[in-house]
C-alpha positions as CSV (number, residue, x, y, z in Angstrom):
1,X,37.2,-8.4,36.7
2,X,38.0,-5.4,34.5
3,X,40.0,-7.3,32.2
4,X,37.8,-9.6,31.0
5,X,35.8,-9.6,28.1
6,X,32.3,-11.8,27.5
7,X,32.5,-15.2,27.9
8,X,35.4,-15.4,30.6
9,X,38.0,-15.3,27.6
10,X,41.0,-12.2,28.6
11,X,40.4,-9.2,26.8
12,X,43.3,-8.7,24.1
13,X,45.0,-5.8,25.7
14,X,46.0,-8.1,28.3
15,X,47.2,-10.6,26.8
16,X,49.2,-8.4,24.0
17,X,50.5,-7.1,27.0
18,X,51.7,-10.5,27.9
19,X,53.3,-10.4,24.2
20,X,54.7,-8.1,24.6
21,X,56.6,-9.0,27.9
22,X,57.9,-12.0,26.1
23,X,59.4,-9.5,23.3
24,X,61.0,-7.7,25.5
25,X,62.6,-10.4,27.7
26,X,63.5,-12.2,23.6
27,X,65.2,-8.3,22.9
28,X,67.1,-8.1,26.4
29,X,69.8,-10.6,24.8
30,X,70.4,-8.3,22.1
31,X,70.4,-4.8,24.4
32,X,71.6,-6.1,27.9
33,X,69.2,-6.9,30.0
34,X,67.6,-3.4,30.0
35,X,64.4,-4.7,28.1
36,X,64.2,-7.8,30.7
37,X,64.0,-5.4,33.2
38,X,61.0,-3.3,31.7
39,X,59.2,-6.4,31.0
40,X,59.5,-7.2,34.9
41,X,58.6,-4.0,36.0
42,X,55.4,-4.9,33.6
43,X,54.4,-8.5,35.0
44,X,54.9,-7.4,38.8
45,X,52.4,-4.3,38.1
46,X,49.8,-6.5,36.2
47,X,50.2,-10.0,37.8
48,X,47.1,-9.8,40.5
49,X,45.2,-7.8,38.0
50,X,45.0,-10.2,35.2
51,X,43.4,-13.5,34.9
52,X,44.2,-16.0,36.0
53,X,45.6,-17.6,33.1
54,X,47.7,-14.6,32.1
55,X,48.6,-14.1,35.7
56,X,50.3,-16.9,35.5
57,X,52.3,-16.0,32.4
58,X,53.6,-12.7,34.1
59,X,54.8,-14.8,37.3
60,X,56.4,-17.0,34.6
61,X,57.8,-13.7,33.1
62,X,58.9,-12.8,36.3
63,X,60.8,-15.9,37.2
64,X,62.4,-15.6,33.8
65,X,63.7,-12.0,34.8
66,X,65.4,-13.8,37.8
67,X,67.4,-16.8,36.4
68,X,68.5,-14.4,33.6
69,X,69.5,-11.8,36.1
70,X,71.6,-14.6,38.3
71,X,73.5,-15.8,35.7
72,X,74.4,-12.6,34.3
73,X,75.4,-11.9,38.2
74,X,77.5,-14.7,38.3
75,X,78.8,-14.6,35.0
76,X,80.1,-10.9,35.7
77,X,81.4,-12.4,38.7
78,X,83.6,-14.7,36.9
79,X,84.4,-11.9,34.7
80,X,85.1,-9.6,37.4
81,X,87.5,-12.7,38.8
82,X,89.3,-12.8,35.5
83,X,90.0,-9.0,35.4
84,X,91.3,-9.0,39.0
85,X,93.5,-11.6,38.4
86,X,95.3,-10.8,35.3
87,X,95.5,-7.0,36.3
88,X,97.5,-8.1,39.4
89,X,99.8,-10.0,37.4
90,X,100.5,-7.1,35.0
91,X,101.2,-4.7,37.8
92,X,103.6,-7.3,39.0
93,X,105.4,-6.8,35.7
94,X,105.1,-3.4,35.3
95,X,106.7,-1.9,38.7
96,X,109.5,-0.4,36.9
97,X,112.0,2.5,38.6
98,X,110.7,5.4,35.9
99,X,107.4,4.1,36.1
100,X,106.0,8.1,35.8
101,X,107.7,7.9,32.1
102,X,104.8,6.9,30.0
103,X,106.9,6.4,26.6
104,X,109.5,3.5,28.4
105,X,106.2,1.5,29.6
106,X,106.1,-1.6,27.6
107,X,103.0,-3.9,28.4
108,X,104.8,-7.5,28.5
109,X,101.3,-10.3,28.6
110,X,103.7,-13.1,28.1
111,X,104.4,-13.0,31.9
112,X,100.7,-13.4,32.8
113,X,100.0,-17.5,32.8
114,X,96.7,-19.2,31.9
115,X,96.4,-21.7,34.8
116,X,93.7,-23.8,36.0
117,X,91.9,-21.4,38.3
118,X,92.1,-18.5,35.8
119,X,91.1,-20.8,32.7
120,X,88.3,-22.1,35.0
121,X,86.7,-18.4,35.7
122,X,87.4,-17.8,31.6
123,X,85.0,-20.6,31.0
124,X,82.6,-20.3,33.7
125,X,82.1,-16.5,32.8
126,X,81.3,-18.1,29.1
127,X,79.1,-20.9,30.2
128,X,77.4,-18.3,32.3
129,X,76.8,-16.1,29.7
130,X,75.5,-18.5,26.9
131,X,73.3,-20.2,29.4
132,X,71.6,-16.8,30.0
133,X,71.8,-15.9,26.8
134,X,69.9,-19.8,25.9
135,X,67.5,-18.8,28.9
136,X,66.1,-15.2,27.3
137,X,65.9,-16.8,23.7
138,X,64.2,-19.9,24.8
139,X,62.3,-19.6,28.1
140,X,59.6,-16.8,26.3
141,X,59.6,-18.5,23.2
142,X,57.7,-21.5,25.1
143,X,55.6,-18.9,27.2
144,X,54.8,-17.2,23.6
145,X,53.4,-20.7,22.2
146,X,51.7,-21.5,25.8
147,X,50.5,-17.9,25.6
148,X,48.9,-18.3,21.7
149,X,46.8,-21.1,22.6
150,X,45.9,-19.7,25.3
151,X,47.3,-21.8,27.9
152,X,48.7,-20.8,31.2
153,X,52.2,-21.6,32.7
154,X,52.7,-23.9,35.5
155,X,50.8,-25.1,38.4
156,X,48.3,-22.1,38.7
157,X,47.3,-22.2,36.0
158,X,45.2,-25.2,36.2
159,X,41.5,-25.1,36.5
């Protein structure tokens, strides 16, 4: 294979590629997701070109990507939930005759109630979120360690 050096061992531009994967999916909590994405762009390009062992760190990097990406969906979702539901409960209150009068609009939030349904959406759209937040901090941290002693990730990578 092209990317690997004498003695069997991966050449080092492959695995700082690998590296760098995990710093990108570590810096999509801070910038939204859009490094995550790069960094699976980067392991689905490279993972049947690399070793074995480092193969298996980009399908790891991949996987990553996805439970990240479906709990940001569902958290959104929740989110999305929330928005509905308390915007439909403000335009309740504010069909007013004179509504085309924007200095007589007054925006009344003690009419919109925090009820079971609405407080379970707040807190599933936070659970959601700091779970995926947990997942991008933690989930390449471990590949980075498995990755510096040169391990692989899961099954495949055994010999």
């Amino acid at each position: 294979m092209a990317n690997e050096a004498v003695g069997g061992r991966a050449s080092d531009s492959v695995r700082n590629l690998a590296f760098i994967n995990y710093g990108l999916l570590f810096a999509s909590v801070f910038f939204a997701g859009v490094p995550a994405l790069i960094a699976a762009i980067i392991a689905y390009s490279q993972r049947d070109e690399a070793p074995q062992t480092i193969g298996s760190h980009y399908r790891f990097q991949i996987r990553v990507f996805w439970v990240a990406f479906c709990l940001a969906l569902a958290a959104g979702v929740s989110l999305l939930g929330v928005v509905i539901r308390v915007t439909s409960e403000l335009f309740q209150v504010t069909q007013v005759p004179g509504w085309d009068v924007h200095d007589n609009v007054k925006l009344d939030l003690s009419n919109v109630t925090l009820d079971g349904p609405l407080l379970a959406m707040l807190v599933s759209s936070a659970l959601f979120s700091a779970l995926g937040g947990v997942w991008l901090i933690l989930a390449p941290a471990f590949g980075v360690v498995r990755l510096a002693s040169e391990r692989g990730m899961g099954h495949s990578a055994r010999p």
